[in-house]
N, C-alpha and C positions, 0 to 999 in steps of 0.2 A: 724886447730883445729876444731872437730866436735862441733856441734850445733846441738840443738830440732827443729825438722821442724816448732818448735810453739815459736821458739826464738824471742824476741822481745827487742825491746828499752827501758831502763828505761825511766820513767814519772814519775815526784813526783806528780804530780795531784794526780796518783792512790794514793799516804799515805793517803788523805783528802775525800776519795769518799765517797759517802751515797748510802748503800745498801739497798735494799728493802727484807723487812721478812714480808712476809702475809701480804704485805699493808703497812706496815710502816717502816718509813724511819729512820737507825742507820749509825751515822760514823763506817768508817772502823772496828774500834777497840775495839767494842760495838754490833757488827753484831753478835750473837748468833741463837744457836738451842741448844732444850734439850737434854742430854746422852741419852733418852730416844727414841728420833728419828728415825725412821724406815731405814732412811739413812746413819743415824749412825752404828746404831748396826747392819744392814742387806746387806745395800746397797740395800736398798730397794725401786726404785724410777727410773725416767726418767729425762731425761733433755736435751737441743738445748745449742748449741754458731751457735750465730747471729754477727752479723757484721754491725756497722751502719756509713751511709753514707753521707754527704748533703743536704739534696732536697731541692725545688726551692727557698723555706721560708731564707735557711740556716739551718733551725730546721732537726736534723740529723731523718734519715728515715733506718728502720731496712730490709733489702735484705730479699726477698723470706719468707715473716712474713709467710704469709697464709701456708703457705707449713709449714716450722718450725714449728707452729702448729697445724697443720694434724698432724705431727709425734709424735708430742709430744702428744696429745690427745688420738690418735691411741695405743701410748706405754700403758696410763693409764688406757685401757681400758684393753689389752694384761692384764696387774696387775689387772687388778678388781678390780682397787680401783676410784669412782664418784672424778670428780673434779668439787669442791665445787666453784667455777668459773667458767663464760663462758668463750669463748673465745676473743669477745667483750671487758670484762671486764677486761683479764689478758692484752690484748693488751694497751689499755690506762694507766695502771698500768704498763708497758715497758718504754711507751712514757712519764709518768708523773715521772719516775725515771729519765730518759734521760736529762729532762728539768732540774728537781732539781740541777743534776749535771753539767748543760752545757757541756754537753758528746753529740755531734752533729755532730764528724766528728775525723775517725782514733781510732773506739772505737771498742772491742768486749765485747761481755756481754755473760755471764753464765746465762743460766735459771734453775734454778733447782726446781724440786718437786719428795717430798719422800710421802710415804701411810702417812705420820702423825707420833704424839705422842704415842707412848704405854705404857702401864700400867706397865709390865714387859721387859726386854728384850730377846723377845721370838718370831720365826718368823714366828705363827700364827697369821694371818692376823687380827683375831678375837681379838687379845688381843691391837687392834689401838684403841686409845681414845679421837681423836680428827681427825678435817677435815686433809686432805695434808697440808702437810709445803712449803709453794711457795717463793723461795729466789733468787736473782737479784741482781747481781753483774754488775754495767757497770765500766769499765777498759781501758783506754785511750793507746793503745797498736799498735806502728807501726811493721808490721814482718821485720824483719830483713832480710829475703830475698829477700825485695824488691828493698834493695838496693844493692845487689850482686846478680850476674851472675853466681857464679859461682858451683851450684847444690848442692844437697844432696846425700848423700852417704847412700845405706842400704846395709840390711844384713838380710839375710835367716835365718829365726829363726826354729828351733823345733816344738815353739806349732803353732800346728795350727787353723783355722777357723771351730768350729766343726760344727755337723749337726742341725738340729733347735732340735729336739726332744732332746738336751741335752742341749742348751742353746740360744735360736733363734738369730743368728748373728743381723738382721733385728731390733731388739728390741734395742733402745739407754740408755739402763740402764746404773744405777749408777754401777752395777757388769761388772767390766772391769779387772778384774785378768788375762784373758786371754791375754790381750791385752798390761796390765801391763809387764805381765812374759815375753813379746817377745818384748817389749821398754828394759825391764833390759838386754836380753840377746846382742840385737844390739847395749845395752851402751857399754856394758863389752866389744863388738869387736869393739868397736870404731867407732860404725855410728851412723849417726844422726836419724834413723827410719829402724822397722822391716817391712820388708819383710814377711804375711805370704801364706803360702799355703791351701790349701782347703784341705780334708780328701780324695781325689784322687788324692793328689800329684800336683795339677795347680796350678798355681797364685792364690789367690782371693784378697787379698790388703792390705794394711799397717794396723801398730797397731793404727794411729788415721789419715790416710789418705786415699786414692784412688789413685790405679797405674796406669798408662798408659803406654804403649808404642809406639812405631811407626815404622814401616815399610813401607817399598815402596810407601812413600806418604800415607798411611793408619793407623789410630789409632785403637790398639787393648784396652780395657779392659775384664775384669773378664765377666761371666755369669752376676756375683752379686745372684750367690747363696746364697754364703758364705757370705756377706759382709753387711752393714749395706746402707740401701736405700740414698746415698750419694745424696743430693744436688747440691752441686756445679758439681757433677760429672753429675748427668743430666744433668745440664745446658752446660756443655761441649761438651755430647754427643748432645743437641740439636742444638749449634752454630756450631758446626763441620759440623753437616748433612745440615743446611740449607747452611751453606757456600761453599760445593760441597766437601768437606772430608769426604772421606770414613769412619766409624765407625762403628766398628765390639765390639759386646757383645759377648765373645767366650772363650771357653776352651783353654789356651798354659802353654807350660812350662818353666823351667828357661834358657832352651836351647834358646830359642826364643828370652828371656829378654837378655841374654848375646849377643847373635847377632843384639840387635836392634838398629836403626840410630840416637834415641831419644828415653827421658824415660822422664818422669813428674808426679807427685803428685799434687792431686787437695782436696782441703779443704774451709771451709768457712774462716778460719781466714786467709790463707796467701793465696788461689784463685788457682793461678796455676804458679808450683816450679819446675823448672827444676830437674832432678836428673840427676849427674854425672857420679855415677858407682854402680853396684851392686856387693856385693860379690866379691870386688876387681879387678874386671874387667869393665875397662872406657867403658861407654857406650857415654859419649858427652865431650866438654869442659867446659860446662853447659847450657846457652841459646840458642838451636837451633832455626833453621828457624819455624819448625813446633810449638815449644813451644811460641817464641815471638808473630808469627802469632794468636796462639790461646789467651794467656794474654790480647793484642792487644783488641782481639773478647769483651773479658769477660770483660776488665776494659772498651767498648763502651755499651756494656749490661748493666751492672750496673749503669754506668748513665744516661741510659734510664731510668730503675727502678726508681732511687734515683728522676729522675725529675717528676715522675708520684706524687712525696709528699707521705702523709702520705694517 
């Protein structure tokens, strides 16, 4: 039976969690924003899923913060819209949700911020009536592929990864239609995650992950023309290179991914997931030598990170 590569375990903790809206803290079920919302009405806005971990205290410590917010900053500026926070401040306001909730370990958290409240709903920027709306979900969330071996399955969608001057892939907005349209189409054929291509026909990566392949002892991904500046995927492509793996950022096609000896998706929520087959044709049993090896890498990285604290 397919699964979302974002499949996880239920937790009743999550029914009881306290969300953070602009600083303050509401149960689940009380967690609000205006109709009004530029996120609402527009999809107007940027946002990170971070991943938190341990460190030395216990007190759980969030992966790759400083980066996570490069991007997230970097987006709100792409939008021209001032965030009425530093980044100092939104950090602490992480950490001091995290506490509330003793969410310290086996958590993901949604960061979100939209341009604000507006007068109208109308998507001149002009017509916003208040600072950003900053909301913070942490979510006690094991993936489910951690405990199976046995891969994801995609499927070649249609839409693909257009060019920046139509909608910059790079940019982590809330406007994910594209990315939606090719999640519905690889439900409807029964996989767990699309497959898309770039506007030359290449690979460029899943509708909310990063693809890999592997050949000859070598990992292929994307340019990352197309694709949104994946995290975790740098970090693969950096422990791959330090650890004597070849890693190639390159143009291929699906001819390539069909003959490859291992395939893998990488994300912050589940790290690095085997895939089994593409477009119906087996590429693994699901955890290779190359996939375990690198997991391996990445769950010894991260707690390196988590023990550095906060």
């Amino acid at each position: 039976m397919t699964h979302s590569t974002h499949a996880y375990q239920p937790d009743p903790r999550n029914d009881k969690i306290r969300i953070d809206v602009n600083g303050e803290l509401f149960v689940r079920a009380e967690a609000k924003i205006s109709v009004f919302d530029s996120g609402f009405v527009l999809g107007d806005g940027v946002w990170e899923g971070l991943r938190v971990h341990p460190g030395p205290d216990g007190r759980g410590v969030i992966a790759f913060l400083d980066q996570h917010l490069t991007r997230l900053y970097d987006g709100a500026k792409t939008l021209d819209f001032a965030m009425d926070v530093s980044k100092e401040a939104l950090t602490k306001r992480l950490y001091d949700c995290l506490d509330a909730n003793g969410a310290h370990d086996g958590v993901h958290v949604r960061l979100m911020v939209s341009r604000g409240v507006k007068a109208t709903p109308y998507q001149d920027p002009r017509a916003t009536i208040t600072p950003p709306t900053i909301v913070i979900i942490p979510e006690f969330k094991t993936p489910q592929s951690e405990n199976d071996g046995a891969g994801a399955s995609l499927f070649t969608v249609h839409v693909r990864r257009g060019y920046p001057d139509v909608q910059d892939q790079k940019l982590n907005s809330h406007s994910k239609l594209n990315c939606i349209l090719g999640c519905i189409q690889a439900t409807k054929a029964g996989a767990d995650e699309a497959l898309m291509l770039d506007p030359h026909g290449f690979v460029a990566t899943c509708n909310s992950t990063h693809f890999f392949i592997v050949r000859n002892g070598e990992l292929w991904t994307s340019t990352g023309d197309f694709c949104l500046g994946g995290i975790t995927r740098s970090v693969i492509l950096r422990l791959a290179r330090a650890n004597g793996i070849t890693a190639h950022e390159k143009n291929f096609s699906l001819h390539d991914v069909y003959g490859a000896d291992e395939a893998f998706i990488t994300g912050t929520f589940a790290g690095v997931t085997p895939v089994a087959d593409v477009d119906g044709r087996q590429i693994s049993e699901g955890r290779g030598a190359m996939v375990g090896r690198l997991q391996d890498l990445y769950k010894k990285h991260i707690a390196e990170e988590a023990a550095k604290g906060r």
